[in-house]
N, C-alpha and C positions, 0 to 999 in steps of 0.2 A: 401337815394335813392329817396327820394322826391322832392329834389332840381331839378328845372327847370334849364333846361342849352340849349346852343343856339342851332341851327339849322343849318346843313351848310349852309354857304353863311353869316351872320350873322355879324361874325367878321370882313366881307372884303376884309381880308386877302388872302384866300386860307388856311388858316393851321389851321381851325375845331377849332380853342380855343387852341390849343395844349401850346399856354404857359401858362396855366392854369396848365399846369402837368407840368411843368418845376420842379418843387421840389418833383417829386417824384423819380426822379434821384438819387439825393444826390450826391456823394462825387464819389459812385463808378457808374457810368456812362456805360452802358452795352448796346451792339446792341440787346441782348435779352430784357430787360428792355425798349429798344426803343420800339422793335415788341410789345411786351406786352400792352406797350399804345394807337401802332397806331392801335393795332388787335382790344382793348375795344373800341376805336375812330369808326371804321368801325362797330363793332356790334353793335354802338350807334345811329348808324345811322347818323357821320356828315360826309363824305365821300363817298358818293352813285356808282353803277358801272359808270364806264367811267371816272372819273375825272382822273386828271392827277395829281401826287402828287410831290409837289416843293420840290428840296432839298434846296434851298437856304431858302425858306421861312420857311420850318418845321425846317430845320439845326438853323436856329436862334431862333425860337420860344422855341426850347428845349436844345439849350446852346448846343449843341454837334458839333462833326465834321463829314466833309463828309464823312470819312471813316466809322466810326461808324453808321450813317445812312444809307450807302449803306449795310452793314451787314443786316441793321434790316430788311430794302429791299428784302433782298434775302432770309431772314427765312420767309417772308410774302410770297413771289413770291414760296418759297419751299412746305407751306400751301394751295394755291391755292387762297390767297386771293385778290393779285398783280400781273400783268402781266410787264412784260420790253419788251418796242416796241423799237429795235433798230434804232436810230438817232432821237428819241420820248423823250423817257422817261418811267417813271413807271407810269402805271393807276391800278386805284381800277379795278379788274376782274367781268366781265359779262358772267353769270351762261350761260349754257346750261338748258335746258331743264330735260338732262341725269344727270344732276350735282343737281337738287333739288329731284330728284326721289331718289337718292346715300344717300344724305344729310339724308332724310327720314329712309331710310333703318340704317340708322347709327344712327338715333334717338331712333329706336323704339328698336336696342339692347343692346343700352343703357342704356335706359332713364328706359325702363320697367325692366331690370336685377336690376338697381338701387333698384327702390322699390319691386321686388320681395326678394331681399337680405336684407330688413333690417331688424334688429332685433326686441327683445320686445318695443313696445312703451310703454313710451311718446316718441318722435322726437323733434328735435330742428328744429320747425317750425319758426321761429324768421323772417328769411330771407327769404321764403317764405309769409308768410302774408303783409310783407312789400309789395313784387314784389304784388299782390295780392289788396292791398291798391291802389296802386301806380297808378294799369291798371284803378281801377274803380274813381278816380279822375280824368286821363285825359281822359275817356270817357264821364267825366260829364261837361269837358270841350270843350268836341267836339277836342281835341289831339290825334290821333288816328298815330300820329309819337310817341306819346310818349303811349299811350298803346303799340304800337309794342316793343319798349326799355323795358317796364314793363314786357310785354309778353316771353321775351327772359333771364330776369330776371328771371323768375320765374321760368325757365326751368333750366336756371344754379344751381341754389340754389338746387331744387330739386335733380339733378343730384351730388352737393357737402355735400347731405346727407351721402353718402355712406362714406365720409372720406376719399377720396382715392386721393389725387394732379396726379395722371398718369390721372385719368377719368377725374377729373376740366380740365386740359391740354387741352385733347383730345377733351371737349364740349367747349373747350372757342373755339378753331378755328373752331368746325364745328357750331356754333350759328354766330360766326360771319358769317362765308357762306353763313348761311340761311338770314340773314340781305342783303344782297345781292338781293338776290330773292325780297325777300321782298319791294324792293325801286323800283323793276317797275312795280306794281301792280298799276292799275289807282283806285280802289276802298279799298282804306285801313283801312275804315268804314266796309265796308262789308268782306273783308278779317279778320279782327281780334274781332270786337267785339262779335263774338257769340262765344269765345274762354272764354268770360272774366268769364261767370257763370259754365262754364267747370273748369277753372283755382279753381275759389272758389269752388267746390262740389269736388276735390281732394284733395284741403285742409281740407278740413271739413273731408273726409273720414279718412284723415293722422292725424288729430287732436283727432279721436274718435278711433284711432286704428285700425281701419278696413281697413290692407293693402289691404289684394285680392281685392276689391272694389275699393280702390285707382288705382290696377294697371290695372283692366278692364276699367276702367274709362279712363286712360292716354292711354290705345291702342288704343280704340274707339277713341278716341281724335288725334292722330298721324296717323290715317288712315284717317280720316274726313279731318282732316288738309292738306295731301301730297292729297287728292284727287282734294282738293279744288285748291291749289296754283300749283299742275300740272297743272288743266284744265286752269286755268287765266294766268300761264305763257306761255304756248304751244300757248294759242289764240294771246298775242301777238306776242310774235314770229314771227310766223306767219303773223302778220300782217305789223310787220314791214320788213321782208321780202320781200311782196307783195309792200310795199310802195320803197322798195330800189330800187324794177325792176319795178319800173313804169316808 
């Protein structure tokens, strides 16, 4: 989880690095398998709202055909995370407003049932402290696209304490959602980094055992969070808005 990987834009291409994952295909080649990779692509942040996504260029970059890329297409487009603008094409989806408030609400029944439900500790923190590492190096490197990646990490991991592939499923498309949001904040310094000593004092809670602590911690955290990134994305909005009807 530590490996630096590019930015969109980066490769030139348009296709986010995507033949980088070409071997994660193999033999048996799936539109789900597709979704799978462009959904981690999009909560990784190399595909931001608005772009418009090649099938010629991603079709080659991942060895597949257009059929099977148009599937993966419409399981993204079924998730919320792709929109198909007719005589267009497919673009990555631009939240609402209403749509990061939802997001939120879907966190916090989540994310808190998770750690209200686990059992005796210890916890297999492993993948946790990584995501946890991960944020406070690229804060020391003034990265704060890849705190955001680390920050959404952390929350996954968390979330696949419980054991359960239904709930991983369910958080891998709504994080990628929240990534979404996420890419039109102009301040993503001040958006994430007072999350990062939040992030470590749940860990530390989880490592010492003390879930209730952990999961008042992670509410207060998921409330502070949806307060903040409503108010920052309503303003713009709004302001671009204002700029349309100028």
């Amino acid at each position: 989880m530590g490996t630096t990987k590019p930015v969109h834009g980066e490769d030139g291409d348009g296709t986010g690095g995507l033949a980088d994952d070409r071997g994660l295909l193999g033999r048996t080649s799936t539109a789900e398998r597709v979704a799978d990779i462009l959904r981690s692509r999009i909560a990784d942040g190399y595909f931001p709202p608005g772009d418009r996504l090649s099938e010629d260029g991603i079709g080659k970059a991942l060895g597949i055909s257009r059929n099977t890329l148009r599937e993966a297409f419409r399981l993204l487009t079924h998730e919320r995370l792709l929109v198909h603008e007719l005589n267009r094409g497919v673009f990555v989806r631009k939240l609402a407003v209403q749509d990061v408030e939802d997001i939120y609400r879907t966190r916090q029944l989540v994310e808190c049932a998770v750690v209200q439900g686990l059992g005796e500790p210890p916890y297999r923190l492993t993948g946790l402290e990584e995501a946890v590492g991960d944020g406070e190096r690229s804060a020391r490197d003034s990265d704060w696209k890849g705190v955001s990646t680390a920050n959404i990490h952390f929350h996954r991991e968390l979330v696949a304490l419980a054991g359960s592939a239904r709930t991983d499923e369910l958080m891998r498309s709504v994080l990628a959602e929240l990534r979404l949001a996420f890419h039109v904040v102009d301040d993503p310094r001040g958006l994430h980094q007072p999350y990062l000593v939040r992030n470590r004092a749940i860990l530390d809670a989880l490592r010492a055992g003390e879930r209730t602590t952990a999961e008042r911690l992670l509410a207060d955290y998921l409330d502070d969070s949806r307060s903040q990134l409503v108010r920052a994305y309503a303003g713009l909005v709004a302001g671009r808005r204002e700029a349309d009807g100028a």
